[in-house]
C-alpha positions in Angstrom: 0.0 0.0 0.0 2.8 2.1 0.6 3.7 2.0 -3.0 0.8 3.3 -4.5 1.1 6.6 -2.8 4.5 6.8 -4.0 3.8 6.5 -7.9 1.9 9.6 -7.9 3.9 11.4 -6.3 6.9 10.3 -8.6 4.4 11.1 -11.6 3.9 14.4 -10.3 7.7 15.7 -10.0 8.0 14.4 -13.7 5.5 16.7 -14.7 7.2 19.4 -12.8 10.6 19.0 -13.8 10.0 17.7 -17.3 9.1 21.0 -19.7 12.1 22.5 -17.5 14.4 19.8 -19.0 13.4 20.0 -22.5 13.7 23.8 -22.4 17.2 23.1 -21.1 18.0 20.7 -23.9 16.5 23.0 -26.6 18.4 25.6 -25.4 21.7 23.5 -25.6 20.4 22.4 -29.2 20.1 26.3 -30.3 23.6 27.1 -28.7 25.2 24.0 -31.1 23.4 25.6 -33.9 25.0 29.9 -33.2 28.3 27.9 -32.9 28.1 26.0 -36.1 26.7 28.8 -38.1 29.6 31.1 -36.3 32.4 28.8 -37.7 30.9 28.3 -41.5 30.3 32.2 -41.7 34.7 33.1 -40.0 35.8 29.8 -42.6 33.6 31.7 -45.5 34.9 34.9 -44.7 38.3 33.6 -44.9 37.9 32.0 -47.9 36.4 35.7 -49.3 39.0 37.6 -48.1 42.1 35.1 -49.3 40.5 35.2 -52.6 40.2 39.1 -52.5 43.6 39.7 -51.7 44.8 38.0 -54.4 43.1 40.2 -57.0 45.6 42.7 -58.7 42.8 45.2 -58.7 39.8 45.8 -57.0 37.2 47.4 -58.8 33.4 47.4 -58.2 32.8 44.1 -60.1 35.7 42.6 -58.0 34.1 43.4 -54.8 30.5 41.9 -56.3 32.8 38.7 -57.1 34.1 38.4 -53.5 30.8 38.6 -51.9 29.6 35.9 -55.2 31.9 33.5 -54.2 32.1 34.0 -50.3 27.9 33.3 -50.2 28.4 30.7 -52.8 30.5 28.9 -50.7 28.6 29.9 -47.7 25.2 28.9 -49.3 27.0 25.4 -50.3 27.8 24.6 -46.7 23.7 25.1 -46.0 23.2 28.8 -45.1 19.9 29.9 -46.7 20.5 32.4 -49.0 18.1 34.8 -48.1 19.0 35.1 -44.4 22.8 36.0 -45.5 24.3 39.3 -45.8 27.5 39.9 -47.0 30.0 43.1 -46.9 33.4 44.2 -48.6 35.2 46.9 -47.4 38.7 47.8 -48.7 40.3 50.8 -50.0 40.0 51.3 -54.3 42.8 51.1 -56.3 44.7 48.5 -54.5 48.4 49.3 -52.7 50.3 46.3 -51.0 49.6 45.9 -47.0 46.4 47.4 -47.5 43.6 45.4 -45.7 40.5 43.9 -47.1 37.9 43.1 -44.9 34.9 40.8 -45.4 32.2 40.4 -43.5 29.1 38.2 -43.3 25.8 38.3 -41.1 23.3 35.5 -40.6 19.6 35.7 -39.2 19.2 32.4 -36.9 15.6 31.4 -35.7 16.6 29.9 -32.7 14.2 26.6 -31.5 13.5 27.7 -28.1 12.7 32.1 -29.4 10.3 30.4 -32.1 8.2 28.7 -29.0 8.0 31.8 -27.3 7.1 34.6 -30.2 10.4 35.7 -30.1 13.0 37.3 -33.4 15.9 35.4 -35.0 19.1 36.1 -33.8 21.8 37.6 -35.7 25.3 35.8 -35.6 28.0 37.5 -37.5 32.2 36.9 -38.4 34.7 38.5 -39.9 38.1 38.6 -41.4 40.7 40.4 -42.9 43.9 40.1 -44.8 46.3 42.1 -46.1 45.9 42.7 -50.4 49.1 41.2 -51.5 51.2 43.1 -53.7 51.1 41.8 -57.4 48.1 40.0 -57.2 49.7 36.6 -56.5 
C-alpha cells in the first residue's frame, strides 16, 4: 500500500521537472546551432577575403565577385540564402599591405525564441587580410 502513494507522487515531479528539461535541452540544441553557423560564416569569410587579396585590382565588379563567391560557398555549406548578408570593405585602387575586410551576417531562428514569439538572432564573423602586392 505504501507503494501506491509513492507512484503519484513520482508522476507528479515528472511533470514538474520535465518542460524544464526540454527547455534546457533545446536551449543547448540552439547554442550548437550559433556555434556551427559562427564557424561556417569566420571559414567563409576567410575563404572571401584570401581570394580578395589575391586580386591585382579591386574594382566594383571585384568586390560583387568576392561577396559571389564567399555566399556561394557559404550557401554550399547550407546557409539559406536569403537570411545571409554579405559586406566588402577595402580601399580602391589596391596598394600592397592594405587590408581587405569581409564580412558576413546570418539571421538564426533559434528553437526555443520560435516557442515563445520571439526574433531570429543575428550571428556575425569577420576577417581580414592584407591585399598582397602583385596579385599573387
Amino acid at each position: 500500500m505504501l507503494l501506491r502513494r509513492h507512484t503519484g507522487q513520482a508522476a507528479a515531479e515528472l511533470a514538474l521537472v520535465l518542460p524544464v528539461l526540454l527547455l534546457i535541452a533545446l536551449g543547448c540544441l540552439d547554442l550548437g546551432r550559433a556555434f556551427s553557423i559562427w564557424l561556417t560564416l569566420a571559414n567563409g569569410t576567410r575563404e572571401g577575403a584570401r581570394y580578395g587579396c589575391t586580386l591585382s585590382s579591386l574594382s566594383e565588379s571585384d568586390r560583387r565577385r568576392i561577396v559571389e563567391r564567399t555566399e556561394a560557398d557559404l550557401v554550399s555549406q547550407g546557409l539559406r540564402r536569403e537570411d545571409l548578408r554579405i559586406e566588402v570593405s577595402a580601399p580602391m585602387g589596391m596598394t600592397g599591405a592594405a587590408p581587405i575586410r569581409v564580412r558576413a551576417s546570418y539571421s538564426l531562428p533559434l528553437v526555443t525564441l520560435y516557442l515563445f514569439g520571439g526574433k531570429p538572432v543575428g550571428i556575425s564573423a569577420e576577417n581580414e587580410m592584407a591585399i598582397l602586392p602583385g596579385g599573387s
